[in-house]
C-alpha positions in Angstrom: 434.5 -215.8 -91.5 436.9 -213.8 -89.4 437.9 -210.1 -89.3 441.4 -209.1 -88.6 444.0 -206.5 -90.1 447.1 -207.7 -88.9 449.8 -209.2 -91.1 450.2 -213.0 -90.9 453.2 -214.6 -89.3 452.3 -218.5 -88.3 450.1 -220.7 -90.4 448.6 -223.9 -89.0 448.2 -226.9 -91.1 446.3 -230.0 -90.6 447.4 -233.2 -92.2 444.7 -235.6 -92.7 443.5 -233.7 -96.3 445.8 -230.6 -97.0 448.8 -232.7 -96.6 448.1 -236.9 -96.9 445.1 -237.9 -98.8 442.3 -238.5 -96.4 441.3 -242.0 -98.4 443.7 -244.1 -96.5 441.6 -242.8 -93.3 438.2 -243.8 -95.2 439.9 -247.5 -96.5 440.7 -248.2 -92.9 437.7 -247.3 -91.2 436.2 -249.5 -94.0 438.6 -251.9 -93.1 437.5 -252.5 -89.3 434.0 -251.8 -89.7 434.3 -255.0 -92.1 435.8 -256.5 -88.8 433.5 -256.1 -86.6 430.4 -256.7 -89.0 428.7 -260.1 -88.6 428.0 -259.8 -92.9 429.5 -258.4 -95.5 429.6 -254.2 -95.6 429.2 -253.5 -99.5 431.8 -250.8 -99.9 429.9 -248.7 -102.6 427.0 -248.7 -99.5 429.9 -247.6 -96.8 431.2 -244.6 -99.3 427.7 -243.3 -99.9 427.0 -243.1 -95.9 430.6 -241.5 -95.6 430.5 -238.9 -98.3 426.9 -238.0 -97.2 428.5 -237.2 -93.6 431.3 -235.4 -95.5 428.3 -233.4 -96.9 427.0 -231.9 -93.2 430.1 -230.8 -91.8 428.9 -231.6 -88.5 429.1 -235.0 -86.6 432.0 -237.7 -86.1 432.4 -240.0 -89.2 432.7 -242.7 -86.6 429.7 -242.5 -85.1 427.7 -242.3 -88.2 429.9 -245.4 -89.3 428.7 -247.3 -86.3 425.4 -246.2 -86.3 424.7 -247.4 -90.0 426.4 -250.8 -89.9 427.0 -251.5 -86.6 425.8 -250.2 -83.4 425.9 -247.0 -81.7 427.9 -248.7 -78.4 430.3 -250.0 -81.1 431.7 -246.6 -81.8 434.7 -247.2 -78.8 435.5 -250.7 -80.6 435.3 -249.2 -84.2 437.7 -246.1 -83.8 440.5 -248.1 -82.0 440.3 -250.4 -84.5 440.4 -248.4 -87.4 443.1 -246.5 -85.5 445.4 -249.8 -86.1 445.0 -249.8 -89.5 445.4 -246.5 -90.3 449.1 -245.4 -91.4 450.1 -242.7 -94.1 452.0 -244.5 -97.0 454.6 -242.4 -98.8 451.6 -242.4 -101.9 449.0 -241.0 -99.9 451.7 -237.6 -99.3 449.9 -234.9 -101.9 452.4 -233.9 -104.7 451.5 -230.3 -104.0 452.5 -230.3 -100.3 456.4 -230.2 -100.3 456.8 -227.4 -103.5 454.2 -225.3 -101.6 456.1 -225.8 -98.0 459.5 -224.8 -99.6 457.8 -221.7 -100.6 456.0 -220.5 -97.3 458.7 -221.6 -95.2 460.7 -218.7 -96.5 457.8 -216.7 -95.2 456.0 -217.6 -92.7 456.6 -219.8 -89.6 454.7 -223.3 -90.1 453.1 -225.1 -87.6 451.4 -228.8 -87.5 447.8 -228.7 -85.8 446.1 -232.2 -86.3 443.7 -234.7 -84.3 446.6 -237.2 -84.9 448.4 -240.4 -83.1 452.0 -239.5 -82.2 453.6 -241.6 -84.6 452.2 -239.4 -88.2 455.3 -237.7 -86.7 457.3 -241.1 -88.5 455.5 -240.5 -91.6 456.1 -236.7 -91.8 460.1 -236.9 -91.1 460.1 -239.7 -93.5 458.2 -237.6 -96.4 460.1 -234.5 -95.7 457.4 -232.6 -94.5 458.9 -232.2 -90.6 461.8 -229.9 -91.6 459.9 -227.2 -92.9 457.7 -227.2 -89.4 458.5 -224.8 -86.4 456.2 -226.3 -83.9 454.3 -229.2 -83.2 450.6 -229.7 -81.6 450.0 -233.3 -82.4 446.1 -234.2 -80.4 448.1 -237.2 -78.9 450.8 -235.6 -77.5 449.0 -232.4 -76.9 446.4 -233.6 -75.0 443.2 -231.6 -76.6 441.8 -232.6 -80.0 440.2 -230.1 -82.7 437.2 -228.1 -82.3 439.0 -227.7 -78.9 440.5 -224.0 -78.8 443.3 -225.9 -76.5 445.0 -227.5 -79.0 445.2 -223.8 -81.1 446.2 -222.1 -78.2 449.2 -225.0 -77.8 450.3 -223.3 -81.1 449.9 -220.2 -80.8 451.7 -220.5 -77.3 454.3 -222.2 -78.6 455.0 -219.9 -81.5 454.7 -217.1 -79.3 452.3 -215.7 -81.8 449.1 -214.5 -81.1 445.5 -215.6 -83.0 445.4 -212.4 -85.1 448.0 -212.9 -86.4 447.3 -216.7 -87.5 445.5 -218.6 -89.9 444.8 -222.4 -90.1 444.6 -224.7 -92.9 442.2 -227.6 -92.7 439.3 -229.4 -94.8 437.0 -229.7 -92.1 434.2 -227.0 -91.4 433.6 -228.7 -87.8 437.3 -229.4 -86.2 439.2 -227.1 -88.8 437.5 -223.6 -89.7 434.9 -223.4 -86.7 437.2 -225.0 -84.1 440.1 -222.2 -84.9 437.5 -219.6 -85.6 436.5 -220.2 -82.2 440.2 -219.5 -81.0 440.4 -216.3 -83.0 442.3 -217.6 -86.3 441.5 -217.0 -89.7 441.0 -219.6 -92.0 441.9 -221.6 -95.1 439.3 -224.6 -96.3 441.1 -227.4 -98.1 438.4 -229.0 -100.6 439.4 -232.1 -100.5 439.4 -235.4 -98.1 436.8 -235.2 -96.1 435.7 -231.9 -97.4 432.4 -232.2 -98.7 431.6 -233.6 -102.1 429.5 -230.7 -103.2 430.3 -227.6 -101.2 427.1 -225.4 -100.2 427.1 -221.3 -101.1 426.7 -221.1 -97.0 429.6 -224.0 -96.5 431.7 -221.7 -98.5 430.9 -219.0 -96.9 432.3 -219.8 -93.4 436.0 -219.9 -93.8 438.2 -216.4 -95.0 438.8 -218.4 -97.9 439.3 -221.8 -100.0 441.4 -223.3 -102.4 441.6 -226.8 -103.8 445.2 -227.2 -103.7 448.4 -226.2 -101.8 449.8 -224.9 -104.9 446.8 -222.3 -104.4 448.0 -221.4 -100.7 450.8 -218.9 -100.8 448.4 -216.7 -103.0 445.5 -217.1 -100.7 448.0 -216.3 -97.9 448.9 -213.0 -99.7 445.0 -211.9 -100.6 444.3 -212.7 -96.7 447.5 -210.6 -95.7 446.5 -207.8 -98.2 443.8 -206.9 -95.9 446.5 -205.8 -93.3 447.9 -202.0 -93.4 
């Protein structure tokens, strides 16, 4: 958890989890691991070894995808793969995301921060999402990915904005709350997606705050803003 007392003015969003359901993620990674299996992958086995790395926080799904059916070496082959199958149907766009945009966008600049390929910029134009955002920092076109305080500071930098006055949305304790922690942002933790299944008193704990739903963000914004003079 952070400590500032400045008024927030920009408010960084992830969109794997706050904004598209994180599922079509999970199918495709199922998807290629599948692939490149010489057997069968029982999918009820798969989802137990994912949720139970959505349970640490800590670590690359991939890896621990590759370790448990695969092989560690095939972690390269598995993420590109699952990379091609991964898109973000018009179905997988949360039905809380646009009503809650409409409302912050009247009062608070709204920026994009997400370890995402270039073309989730299709999805989000098509899905409405893209005119309510001010700036952009995409991982692909960025250059950095989340934890890395680089691809915060892209926002920040573009926004002209600086950290304390920031606060980033995301359902990730690793890439999301420590990552713009680390670049001096407050946070918001999304439970849902790859959020854990059953979040710990000390996993709570870490981010300013948490809410279950956008419809739940413009209030959390305002109890995070209150603590400003």
């Amino acid at each position: 958890m952070t400590t500032h007392s400045e008024p927030i003015e920009l408010v960084l969003l992830d969109v794997g989890g706050p904004i598209y359901d994180d599922a079509v993620y999970r199918d495709a990674l199922l998807r290629a691991t599948r692939e490149l299996a010489d057997g069968e992958i029982d999918e009820a086995e798969f989802r137990a070894a994912y949720d139970a790395q959505r349970q640490r926080q800590s670590g690359s799904l991939r890896s621990t995808i590759a370790e448990r059916f695969l092989t560690p070496g095939d972690r390269e082959r598995l993420s590109a793969l699952a990379a091609r199958y991964w898109d973000h149907p018009p179905d997988a766009l949360y039905p809380d995301v646009l009503p809650a945009l409409h409302e912050l966008a009247g009062q608070y600049r709204l920026a994009i921060v997400a370890n995402q390929r270039a073309l989730v910029l299709e999805a989000l134009r098509r899905d409405g999402i893209a005119r309510y955002i001010d700036v952009w920092a995409i991982s692909e076109i960025v250059g950095a990915e989340k934890p890395h305080p680089a691809v915060f500071r892209h926002a920040l930098d573009e926004a002209s904005v600086p950290a304390g006055r920031a606060v980033h949305v995301g359902n990730r304790l690793d890439t999301d709350v420590r990552g713009a922690q680390e670049a001096g942002l407050r946070t918001v933790w999304v439970l849902r997606g790859e959020a854990p299944p059953e979040p710990t008193d000390e996993q709570l704990a870490e981010p300013d705050t948490s809410i279950r739903t956008l419809a739940e963000l413009p209030s959390a914004l305002e109890r995070l803003s209150a603590v400003a003079p």
